[in-house]
C-alpha positions as CSV (number, residue, x, y, z in Angstrom):
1,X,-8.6,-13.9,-7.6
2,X,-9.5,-17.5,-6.5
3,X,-9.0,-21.1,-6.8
4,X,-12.1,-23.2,-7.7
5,X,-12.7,-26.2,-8.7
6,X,-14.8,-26.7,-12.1
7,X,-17.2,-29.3,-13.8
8,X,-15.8,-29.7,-17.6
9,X,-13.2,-26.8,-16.8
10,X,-16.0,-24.1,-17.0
11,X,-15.8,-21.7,-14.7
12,X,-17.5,-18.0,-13.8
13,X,-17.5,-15.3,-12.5
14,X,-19.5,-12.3,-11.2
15,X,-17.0,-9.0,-11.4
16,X,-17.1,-7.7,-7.8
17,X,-17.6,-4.2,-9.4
18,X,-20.1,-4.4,-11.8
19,X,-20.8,-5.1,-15.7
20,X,-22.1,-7.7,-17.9
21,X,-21.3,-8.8,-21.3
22,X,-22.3,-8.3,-24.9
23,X,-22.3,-9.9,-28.3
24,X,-22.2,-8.7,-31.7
25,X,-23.6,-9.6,-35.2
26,X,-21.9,-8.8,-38.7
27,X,-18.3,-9.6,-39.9
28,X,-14.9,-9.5,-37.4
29,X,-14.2,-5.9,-37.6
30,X,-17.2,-5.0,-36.9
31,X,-17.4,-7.0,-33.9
32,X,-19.5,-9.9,-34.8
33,X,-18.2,-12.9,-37.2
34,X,-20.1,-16.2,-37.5
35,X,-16.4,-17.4,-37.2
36,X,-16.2,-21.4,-37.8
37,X,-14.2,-22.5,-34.8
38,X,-11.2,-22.0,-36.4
39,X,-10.2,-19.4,-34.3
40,X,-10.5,-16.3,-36.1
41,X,-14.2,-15.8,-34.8
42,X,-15.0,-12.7,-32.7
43,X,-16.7,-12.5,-29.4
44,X,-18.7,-9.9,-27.5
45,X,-18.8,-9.5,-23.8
46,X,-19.3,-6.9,-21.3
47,X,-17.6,-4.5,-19.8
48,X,-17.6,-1.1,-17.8
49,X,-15.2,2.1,-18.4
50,X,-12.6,1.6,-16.5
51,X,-12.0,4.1,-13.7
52,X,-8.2,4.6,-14.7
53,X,-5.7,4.4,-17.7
54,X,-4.6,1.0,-18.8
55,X,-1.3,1.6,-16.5
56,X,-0.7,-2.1,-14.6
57,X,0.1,-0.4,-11.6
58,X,-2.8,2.1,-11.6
59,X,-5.5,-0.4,-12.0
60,X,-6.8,-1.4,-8.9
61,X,-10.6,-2.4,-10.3
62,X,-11.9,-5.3,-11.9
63,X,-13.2,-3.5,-15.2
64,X,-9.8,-2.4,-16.0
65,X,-8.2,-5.6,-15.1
66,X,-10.1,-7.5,-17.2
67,X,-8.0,-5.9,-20.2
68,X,-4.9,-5.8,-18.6
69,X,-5.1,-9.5,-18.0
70,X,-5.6,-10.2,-21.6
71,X,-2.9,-7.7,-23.0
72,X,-0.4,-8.6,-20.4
73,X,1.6,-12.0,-19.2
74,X,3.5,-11.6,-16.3
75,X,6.3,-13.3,-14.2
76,X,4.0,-15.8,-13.0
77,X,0.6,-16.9,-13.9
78,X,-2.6,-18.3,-12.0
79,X,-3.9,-21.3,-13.1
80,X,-7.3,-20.2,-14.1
81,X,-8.8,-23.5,-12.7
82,X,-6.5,-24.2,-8.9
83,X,-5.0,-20.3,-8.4
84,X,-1.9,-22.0,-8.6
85,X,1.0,-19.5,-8.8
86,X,2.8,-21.2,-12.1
87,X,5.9,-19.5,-14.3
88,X,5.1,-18.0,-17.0
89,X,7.8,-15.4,-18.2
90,X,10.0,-16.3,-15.0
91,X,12.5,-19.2,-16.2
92,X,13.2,-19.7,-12.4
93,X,12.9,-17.4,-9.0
94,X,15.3,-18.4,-6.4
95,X,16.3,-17.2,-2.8
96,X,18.5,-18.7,0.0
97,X,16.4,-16.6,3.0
98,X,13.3,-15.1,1.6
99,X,14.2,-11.6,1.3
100,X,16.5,-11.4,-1.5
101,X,16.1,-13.2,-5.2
102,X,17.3,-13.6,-8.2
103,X,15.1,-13.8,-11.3
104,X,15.6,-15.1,-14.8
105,X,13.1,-14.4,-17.6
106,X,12.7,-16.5,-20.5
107,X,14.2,-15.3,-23.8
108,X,12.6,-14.6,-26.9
109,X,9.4,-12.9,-25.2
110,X,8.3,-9.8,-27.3
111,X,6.2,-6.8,-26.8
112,X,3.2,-6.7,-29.4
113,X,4.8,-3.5,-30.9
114,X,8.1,-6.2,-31.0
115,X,10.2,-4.4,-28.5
116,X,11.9,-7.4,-26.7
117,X,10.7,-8.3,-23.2
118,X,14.0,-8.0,-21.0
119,X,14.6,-7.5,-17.0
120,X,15.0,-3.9,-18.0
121,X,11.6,-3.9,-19.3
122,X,10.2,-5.4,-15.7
123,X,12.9,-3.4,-13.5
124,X,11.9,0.0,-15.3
125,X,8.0,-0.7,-15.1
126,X,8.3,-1.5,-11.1
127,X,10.2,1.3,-10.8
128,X,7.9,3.5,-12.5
129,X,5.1,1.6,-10.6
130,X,6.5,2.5,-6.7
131,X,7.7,6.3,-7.6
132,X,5.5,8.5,-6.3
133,X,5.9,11.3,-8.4
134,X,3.9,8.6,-11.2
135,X,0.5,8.4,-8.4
136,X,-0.4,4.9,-9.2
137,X,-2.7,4.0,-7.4
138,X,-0.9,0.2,-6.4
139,X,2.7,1.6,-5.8
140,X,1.7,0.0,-2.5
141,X,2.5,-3.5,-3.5
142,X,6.2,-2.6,-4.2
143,X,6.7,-1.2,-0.8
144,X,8.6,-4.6,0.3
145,X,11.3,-4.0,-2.0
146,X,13.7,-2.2,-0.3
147,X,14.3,1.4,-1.1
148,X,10.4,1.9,-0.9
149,X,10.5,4.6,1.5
150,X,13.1,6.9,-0.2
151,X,11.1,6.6,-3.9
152,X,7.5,6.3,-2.2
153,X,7.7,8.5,1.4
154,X,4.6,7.8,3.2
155,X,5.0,10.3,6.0
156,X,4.5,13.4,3.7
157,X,8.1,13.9,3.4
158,X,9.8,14.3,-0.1
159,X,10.8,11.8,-2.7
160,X,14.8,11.2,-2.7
161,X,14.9,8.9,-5.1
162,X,13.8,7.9,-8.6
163,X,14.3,4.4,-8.4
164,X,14.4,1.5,-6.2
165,X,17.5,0.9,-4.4
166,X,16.4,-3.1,-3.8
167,X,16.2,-3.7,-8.0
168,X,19.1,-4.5,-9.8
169,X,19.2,-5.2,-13.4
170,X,22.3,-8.4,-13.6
171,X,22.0,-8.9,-16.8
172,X,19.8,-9.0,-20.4
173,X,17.4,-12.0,-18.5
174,X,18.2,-11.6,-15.5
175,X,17.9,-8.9,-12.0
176,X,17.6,-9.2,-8.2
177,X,15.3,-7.6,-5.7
178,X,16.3,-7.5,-2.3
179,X,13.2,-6.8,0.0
180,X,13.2,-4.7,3.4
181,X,12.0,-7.5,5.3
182,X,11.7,-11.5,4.8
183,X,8.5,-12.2,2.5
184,X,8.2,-15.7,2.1
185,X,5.5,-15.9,-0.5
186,X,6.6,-13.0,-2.2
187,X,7.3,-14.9,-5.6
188,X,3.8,-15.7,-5.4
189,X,2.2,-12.1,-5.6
190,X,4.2,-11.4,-8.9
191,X,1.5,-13.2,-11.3
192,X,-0.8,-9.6,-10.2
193,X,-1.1,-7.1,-13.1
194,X,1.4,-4.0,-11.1
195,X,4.1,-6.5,-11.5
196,X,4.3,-6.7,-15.4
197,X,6.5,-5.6,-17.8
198,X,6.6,-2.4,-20.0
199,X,8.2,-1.0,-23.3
200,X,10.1,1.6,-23.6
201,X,7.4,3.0,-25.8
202,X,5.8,3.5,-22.2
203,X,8.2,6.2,-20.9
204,X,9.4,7.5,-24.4
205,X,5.7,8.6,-25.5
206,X,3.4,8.1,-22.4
207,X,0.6,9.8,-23.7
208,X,0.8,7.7,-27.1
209,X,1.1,4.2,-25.0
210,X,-1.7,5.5,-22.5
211,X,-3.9,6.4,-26.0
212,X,-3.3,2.9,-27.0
213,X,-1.6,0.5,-24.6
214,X,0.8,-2.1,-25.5
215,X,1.8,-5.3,-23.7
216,X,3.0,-8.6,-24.3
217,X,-0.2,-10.7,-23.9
218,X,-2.4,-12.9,-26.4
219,X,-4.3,-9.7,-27.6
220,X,-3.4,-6.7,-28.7
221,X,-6.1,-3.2,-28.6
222,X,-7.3,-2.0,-31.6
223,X,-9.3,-0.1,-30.5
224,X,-11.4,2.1,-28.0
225,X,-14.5,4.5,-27.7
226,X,-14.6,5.8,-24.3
227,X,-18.4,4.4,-23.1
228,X,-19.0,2.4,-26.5
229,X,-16.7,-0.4,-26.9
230,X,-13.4,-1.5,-26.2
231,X,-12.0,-4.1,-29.2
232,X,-9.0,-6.8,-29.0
233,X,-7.7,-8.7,-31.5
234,X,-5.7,-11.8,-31.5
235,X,-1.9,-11.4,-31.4
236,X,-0.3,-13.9,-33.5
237,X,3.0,-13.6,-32.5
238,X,2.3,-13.8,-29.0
239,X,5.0,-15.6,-27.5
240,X,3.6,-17.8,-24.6
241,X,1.5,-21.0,-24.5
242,X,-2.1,-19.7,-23.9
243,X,-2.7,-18.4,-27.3
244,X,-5.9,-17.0,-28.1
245,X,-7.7,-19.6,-29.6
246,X,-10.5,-16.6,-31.2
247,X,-10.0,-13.9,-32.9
248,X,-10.5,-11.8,-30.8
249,X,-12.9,-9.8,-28.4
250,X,-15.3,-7.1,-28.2
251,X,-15.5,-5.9,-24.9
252,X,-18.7,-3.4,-24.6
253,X,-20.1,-0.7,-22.2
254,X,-23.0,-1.5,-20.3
255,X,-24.5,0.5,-17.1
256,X,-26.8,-2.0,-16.6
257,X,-26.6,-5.5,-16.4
258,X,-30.0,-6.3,-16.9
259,X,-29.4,-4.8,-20.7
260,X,-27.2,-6.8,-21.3
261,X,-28.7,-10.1,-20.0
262,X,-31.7,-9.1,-22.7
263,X,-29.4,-8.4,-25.3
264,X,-27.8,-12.1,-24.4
265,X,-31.2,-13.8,-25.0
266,X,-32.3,-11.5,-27.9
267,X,-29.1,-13.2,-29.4
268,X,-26.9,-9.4,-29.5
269,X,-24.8,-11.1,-27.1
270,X,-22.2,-13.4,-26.2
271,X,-21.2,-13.5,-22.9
272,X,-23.0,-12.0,-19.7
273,X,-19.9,-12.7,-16.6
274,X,-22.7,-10.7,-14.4
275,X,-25.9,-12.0,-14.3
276,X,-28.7,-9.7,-12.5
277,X,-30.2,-10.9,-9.5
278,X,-33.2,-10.4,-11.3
279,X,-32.8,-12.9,-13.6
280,X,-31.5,-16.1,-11.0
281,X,-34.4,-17.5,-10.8
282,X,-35.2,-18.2,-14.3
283,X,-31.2,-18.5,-15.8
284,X,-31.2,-22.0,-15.7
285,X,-34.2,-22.4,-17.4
286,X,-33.0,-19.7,-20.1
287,X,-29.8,-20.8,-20.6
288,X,-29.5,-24.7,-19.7
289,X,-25.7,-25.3,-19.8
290,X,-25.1,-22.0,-20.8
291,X,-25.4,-20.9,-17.4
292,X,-22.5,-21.3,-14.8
293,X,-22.1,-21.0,-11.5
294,X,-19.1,-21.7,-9.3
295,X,-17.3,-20.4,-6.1
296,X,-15.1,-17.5,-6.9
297,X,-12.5,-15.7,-4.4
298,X,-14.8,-12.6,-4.0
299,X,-16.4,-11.7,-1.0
300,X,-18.5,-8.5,-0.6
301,X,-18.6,-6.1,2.1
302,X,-19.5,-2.8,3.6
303,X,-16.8,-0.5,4.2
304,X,-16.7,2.9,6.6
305,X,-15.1,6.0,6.1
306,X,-12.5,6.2,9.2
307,X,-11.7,9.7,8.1
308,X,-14.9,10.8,8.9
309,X,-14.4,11.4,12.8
310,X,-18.4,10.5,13.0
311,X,-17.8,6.8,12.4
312,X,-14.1,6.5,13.6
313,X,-15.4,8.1,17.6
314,X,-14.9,6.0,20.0
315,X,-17.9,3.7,20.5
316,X,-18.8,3.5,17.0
317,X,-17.1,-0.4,17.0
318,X,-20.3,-1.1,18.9
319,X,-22.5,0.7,16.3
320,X,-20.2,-0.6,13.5
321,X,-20.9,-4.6,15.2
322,X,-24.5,-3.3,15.6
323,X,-25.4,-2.9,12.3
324,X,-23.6,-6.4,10.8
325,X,-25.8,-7.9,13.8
326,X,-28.9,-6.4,11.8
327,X,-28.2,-7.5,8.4
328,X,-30.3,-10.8,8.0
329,X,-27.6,-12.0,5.5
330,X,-29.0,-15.8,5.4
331,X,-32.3,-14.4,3.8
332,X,-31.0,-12.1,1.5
333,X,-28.5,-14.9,0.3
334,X,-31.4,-17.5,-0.7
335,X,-34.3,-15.0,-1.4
336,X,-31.9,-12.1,-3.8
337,X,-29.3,-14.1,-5.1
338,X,-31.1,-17.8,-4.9
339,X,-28.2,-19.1,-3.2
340,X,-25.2,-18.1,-5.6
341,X,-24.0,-16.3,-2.9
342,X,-23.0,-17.5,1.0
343,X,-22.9,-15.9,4.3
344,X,-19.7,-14.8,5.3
345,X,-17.9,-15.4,8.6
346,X,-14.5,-14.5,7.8
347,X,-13.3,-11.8,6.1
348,X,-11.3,-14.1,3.2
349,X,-13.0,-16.5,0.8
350,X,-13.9,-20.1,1.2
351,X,-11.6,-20.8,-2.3
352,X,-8.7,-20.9,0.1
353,X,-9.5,-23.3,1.7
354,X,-8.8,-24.2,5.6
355,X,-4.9,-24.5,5.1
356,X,-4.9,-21.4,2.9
357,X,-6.7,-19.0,5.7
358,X,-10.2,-19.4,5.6
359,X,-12.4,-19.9,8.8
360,X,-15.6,-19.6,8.9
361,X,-16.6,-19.0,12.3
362,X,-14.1,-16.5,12.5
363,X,-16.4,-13.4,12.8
364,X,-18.4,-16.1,15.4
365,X,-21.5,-13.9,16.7
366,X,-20.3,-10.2,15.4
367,X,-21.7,-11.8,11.9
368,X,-25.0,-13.4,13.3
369,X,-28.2,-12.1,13.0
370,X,-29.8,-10.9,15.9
371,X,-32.0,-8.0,16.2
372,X,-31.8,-7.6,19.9
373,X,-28.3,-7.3,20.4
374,X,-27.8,-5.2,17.1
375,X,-30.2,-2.6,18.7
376,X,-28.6,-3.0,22.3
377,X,-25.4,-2.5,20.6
378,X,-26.4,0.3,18.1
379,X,-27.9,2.4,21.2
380,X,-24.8,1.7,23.4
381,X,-22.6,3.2,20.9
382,X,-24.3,6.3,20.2
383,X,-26.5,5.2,17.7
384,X,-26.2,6.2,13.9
385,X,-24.5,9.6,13.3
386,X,-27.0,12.2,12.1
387,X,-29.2,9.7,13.1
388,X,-29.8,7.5,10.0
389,X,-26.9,5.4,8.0
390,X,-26.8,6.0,3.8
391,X,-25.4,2.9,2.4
392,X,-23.4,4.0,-1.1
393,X,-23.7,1.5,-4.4
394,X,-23.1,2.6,-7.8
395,X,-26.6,2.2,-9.3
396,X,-25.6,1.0,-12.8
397,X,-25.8,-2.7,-12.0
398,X,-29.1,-3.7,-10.5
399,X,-28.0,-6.1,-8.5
400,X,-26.4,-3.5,-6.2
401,X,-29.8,-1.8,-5.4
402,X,-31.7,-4.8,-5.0
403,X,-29.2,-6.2,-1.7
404,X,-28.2,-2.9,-0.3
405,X,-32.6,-2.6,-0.9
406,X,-32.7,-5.6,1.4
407,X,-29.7,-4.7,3.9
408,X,-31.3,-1.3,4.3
409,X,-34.8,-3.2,5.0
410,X,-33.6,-6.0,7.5
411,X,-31.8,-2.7,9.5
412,X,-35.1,-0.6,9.5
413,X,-37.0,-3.6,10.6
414,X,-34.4,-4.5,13.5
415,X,-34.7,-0.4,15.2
416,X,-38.7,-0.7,14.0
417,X,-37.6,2.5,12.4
418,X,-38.2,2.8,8.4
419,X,-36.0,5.9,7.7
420,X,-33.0,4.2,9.9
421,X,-31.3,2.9,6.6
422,X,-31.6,4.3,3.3
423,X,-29.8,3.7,0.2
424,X,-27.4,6.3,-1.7
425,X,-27.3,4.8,-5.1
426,X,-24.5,6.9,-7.2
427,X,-24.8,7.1,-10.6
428,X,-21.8,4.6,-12.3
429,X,-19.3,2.9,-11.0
430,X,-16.6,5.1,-12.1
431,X,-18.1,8.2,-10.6
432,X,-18.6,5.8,-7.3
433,X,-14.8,5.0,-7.2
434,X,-13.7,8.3,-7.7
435,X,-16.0,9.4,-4.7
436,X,-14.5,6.6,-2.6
437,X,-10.6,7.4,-3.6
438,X,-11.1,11.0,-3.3
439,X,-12.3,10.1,0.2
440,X,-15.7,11.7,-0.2
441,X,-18.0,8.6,1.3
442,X,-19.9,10.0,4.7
443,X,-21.2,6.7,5.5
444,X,-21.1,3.3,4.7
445,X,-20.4,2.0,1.0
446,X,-20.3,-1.0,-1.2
447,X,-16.7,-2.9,-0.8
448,X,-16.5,-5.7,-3.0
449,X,-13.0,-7.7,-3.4
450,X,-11.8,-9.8,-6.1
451,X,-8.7,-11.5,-4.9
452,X,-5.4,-10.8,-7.2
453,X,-3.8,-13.6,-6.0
454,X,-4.8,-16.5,-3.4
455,X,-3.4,-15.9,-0.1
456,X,-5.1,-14.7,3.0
457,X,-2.7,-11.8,3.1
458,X,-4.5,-11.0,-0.4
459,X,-7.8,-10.7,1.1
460,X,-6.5,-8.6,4.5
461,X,-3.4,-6.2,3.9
462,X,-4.1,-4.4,0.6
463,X,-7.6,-3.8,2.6
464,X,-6.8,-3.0,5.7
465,X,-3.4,-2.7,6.7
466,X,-2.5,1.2,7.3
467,X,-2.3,3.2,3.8
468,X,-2.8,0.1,1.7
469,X,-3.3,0.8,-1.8
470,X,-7.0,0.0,-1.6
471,X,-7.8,1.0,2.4
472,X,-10.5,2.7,0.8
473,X,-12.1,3.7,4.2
474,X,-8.9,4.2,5.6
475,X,-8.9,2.2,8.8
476,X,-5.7,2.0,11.0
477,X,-4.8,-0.4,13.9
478,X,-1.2,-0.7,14.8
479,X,-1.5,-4.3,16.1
480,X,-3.0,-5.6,12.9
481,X,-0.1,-4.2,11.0
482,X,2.2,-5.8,13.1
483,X,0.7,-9.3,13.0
484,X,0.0,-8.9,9.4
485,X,4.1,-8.4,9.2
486,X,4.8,-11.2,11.2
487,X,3.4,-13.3,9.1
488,X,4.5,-12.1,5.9
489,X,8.2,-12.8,7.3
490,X,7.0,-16.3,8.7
491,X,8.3,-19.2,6.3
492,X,6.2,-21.9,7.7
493,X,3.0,-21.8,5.9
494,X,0.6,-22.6,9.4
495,X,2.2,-20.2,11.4
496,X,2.1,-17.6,8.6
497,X,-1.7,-18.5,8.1
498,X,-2.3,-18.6,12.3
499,X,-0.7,-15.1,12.2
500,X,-2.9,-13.7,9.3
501,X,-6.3,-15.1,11.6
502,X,-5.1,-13.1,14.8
503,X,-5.2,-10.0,12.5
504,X,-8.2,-10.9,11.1
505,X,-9.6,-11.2,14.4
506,X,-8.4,-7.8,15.6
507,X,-10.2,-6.8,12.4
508,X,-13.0,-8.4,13.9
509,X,-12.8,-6.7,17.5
510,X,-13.1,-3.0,15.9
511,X,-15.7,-3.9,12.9
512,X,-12.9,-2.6,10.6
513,X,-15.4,-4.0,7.8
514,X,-18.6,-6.0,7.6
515,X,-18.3,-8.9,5.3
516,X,-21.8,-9.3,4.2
517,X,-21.4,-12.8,1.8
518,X,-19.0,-14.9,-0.6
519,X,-19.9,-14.8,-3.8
520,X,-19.7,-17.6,-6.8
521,X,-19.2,-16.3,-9.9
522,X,-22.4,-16.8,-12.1
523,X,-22.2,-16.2,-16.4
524,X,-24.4,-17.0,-19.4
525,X,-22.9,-17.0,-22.7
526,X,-24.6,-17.3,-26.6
527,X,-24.9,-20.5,-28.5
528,X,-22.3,-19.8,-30.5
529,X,-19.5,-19.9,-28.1
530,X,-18.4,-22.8,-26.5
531,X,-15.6,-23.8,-23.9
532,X,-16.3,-21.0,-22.1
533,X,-14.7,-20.6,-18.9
534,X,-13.8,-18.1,-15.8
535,X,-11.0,-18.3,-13.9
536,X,-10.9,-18.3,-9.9
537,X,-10.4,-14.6,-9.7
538,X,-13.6,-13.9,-11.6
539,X,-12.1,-13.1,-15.0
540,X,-13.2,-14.9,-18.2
541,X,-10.7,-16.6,-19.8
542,X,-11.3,-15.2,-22.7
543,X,-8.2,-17.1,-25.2
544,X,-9.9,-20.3,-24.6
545,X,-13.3,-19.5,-25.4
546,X,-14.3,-20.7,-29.5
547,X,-16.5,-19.4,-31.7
548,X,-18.5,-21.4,-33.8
């Protein structure tokens, strides 16, 4: 996710994938409660399906992560206001040369079904998480820990082993990991969901913890209607310091988030994290100092499908710079999203900051607007194949039509050509990521990323470096592998970041991506919440809010 700064610490968020947020009316277990503050109040907000079960290292989308960030506590934990990597169930994480560490957990931590929380519980679950007879879907970011490549063979050949070779459980607190290679700021990646804990319950009845998961977070699931609702309740014996200070949350379905922005001012609503681009001119005036708007660590982008051999030829990187040249993304900023959304020129986020990765020029003129040279381009590399480009969305947030709309627009304008661009809208998200995973896209589609943690190797090697858990589009370049490597083993922090940029800009050279803008998070939330806030990543932080 991100690290912004916020006014009265208030932040939001817009979830890269989609949703909005709902409220409810009658008494707590029905999902409404005029609670008095005192923290046993309930709160609505939305949510979307989420693509895959509750697994932490089998969630790779933002719907899904919203639970697993409120049911789970990790190693570390980002401070929802800097992005600060802080303890939270690591006591300390220490290493003499970056590739091999010992960790100590804090005692007394419990599961909510009060299993304890030992290095068993985190060495089993990371196990689980990289073998790949499991298929989750982030195995990928335990492939640093060595023994990666016997549990998790990526070159079709079969699994050896069960378990990896680089964990070691020392004792009831404590465990090492030794990494294949030097990872300086690997500590830092261990606040993301794939690197939490699970109970034995997990591997003793699967099917029963997958029916109803259990973690060791502020709030516990109590329940959940596939495309209904989704409710949370308050743990009370939860054993960290962020207790939920309500009692609990009502996350509901919504395919469109224009619903649910009505249902926020008809007053069936509490909290809207996605507000329609529909409604951004007149939020302000409809919510006051309900609405928020801050910089988040998202940036949205158009990916290609490199296993198509149409759009992976070579040329295409001319057609591929083309069509980034023809996207007017300056107008479509101010006129769609009335500015809560920037122009990128990198493909990171501006929450980094300079010293953290982010450049803005970085993309320099492949990211500029200019319709000659996007149709001098476009014509020198072959031109569109099939002759017209179909830009995929999934259609159940409005917002989504309404840019890709004005993308498609500002293309057909550039090659005078109306027909040049069209939109493939797809019905909901869920259906859209199981088109993109299942490698089904035949053009270009809608790439959103929410960071999981804030580095600028975040925001380029789960993305792009070969057979990264979420290379969606599947794009390979052996030189941006090795720089991305480089870096990761590079203990100085401006040489690591220097490293990350000449990837990036080898990114840059083939078009690997188009990153179309940065986007702030923007929520609205009822009248009877109140210290509302979202963190950096995008995610409300839901055990602060009150209801009153």
């Amino acid at each position: 996710m991100r690290g912004a700064t916020h006014a009265r610490w208030a932040a939001c968020a817009v979830a890269v994938a989609l949703t909005a947020t709902a409220c409810g009316g009658g008494d707590d277990d029905s999902g409404g409660g005029s609670g008095t503050g005192d923290g046993s109040g309930i709160l609505s907000s939305s949510w979307g399906d989420p693509q895959n079960p509750l697994e932490p290292a089998n969630t790779n989308e933002v719907q899904g992560g919203k639970v697993l960030d409120m049911i789970f506590r990790g190693l570390k934990r980002y401070d929802a206001r800097t992005g600060k990597a802080n303890d939270m169930m690591a006591e300390k994480i220490e290493t003499t040369d970056s590739q091999n560490f010992t960790v100590t957990i804090k005692d007394g931590w419990k599961f909510s079904n009060g299993e304890a929380v030992t290095a068993k519980s985190f060495v089993d679950a990371w196990n689980y998480g990289a073998s790949l007879k499991n298929n989750q879907k982030n195995a990928y970011f335990f492939g640093y820990i060595d023994g990666y490549d016997k549990a998790h063979p990526e070159d079709g050949s079969k699994q050896t082993a069960d378990t990896l070779s680089g964990l070691v459980v020392t004792g009831t607190n404590t465990f090492t990991v030794k990494l294949n290679q030097k990872f300086s700021t690997f500590p830092d990646t261990l606040g993301y969901a794939a690197f939490s804990p699970l109970p034995q319950a997990f591997f003793k009845d699967h099917a029963a913890w997958v029916s109803k998961p259990v973690g060791n977070g502020p709030y516990a699931i109590d329940s959940y209607t596939k495309g209904s609702q989704m409710s949370l309740r308050k743990w009370d014996a939860y054993s960290g310091t962020d207790k939920a200070r309500n009692g609990g949350v009502d996350l509901k379905v919504y395919t469109d988030n224009n619903t649910a922005y009505t249902d926020l001012m008809a007053g069936n609503l509490d909290l809207v994290d996605d507000v329609p681009a529909a409604q951004l001119g007149n939020v302000k005036s409809d919510l006051g100092d309900r609405y928020i708007n801050t910089p988040a660590g998202i940036i949205q982008t158009l990916a290609f499908p490199f296993y198509d051999k149409d759009w992976a030829k070579p040329g295409m990187e001319k057609v591929r710079t083309g069509l980034s040249r023809a996207i007017n993304r300056e107008q479509i900023t101010d006129t769609i999203f009335q500015k809560t959304r920037t122009p990128a020129g990198d493909w990171t986020s501006p929450v980094l900051g300079e010293e953290g990765g982010f450049k803005a020029d970085l993309c320099g003129d492949a990211c500029e607007y200019d319709p000659e040279e996007a149709k001098k381009l476009i014509e020198e590399g072959g031109g569109f194949p099939g002759g017209q480009v179909k830009i995929s969305y999934n259609a159940d947030s409005g917002s989504h039509k309404q840019w890709v709309d004005a993308v498609c627009n500002s293309v057909n304008n550039v090659l005078d050509n109306d027909k040049a661009c069209v939109a493939n809208p797809v019905g909901t998200f869920a259906d859209f990521r199981n088109q993109i995973t299942q490698s089904k896209m035949s053009g270009p589609f809608r790439a959103g990323w929410q960071m999981d943690y804030p580095l600028i190797q975040n925001f380029l090697q789960p993305l792009y470096y070969t057979n990264a858990s979420s290379n969606d589009g599947k794009w390979t370049n052996k030189e941006f592998d090795k720089l991305v490597d480089e870096a990761n083993a590079e203990t100085d922090q401006a040489k690591a970041v220097d490293l990350f940029q000449q990837a990036e800009e080898v990114l840059r050279d083939d078009m690997g991506a188009i990153p179309l803008w940065y986007q702030n998070g923007s929520a609205g939330y009822s009248e009877r919440l109140s210290n509302v806030a979202l963190s950096p990543f995008s995610l409300p932080v839901y055990s602060e809010i009150k209801v009153s």
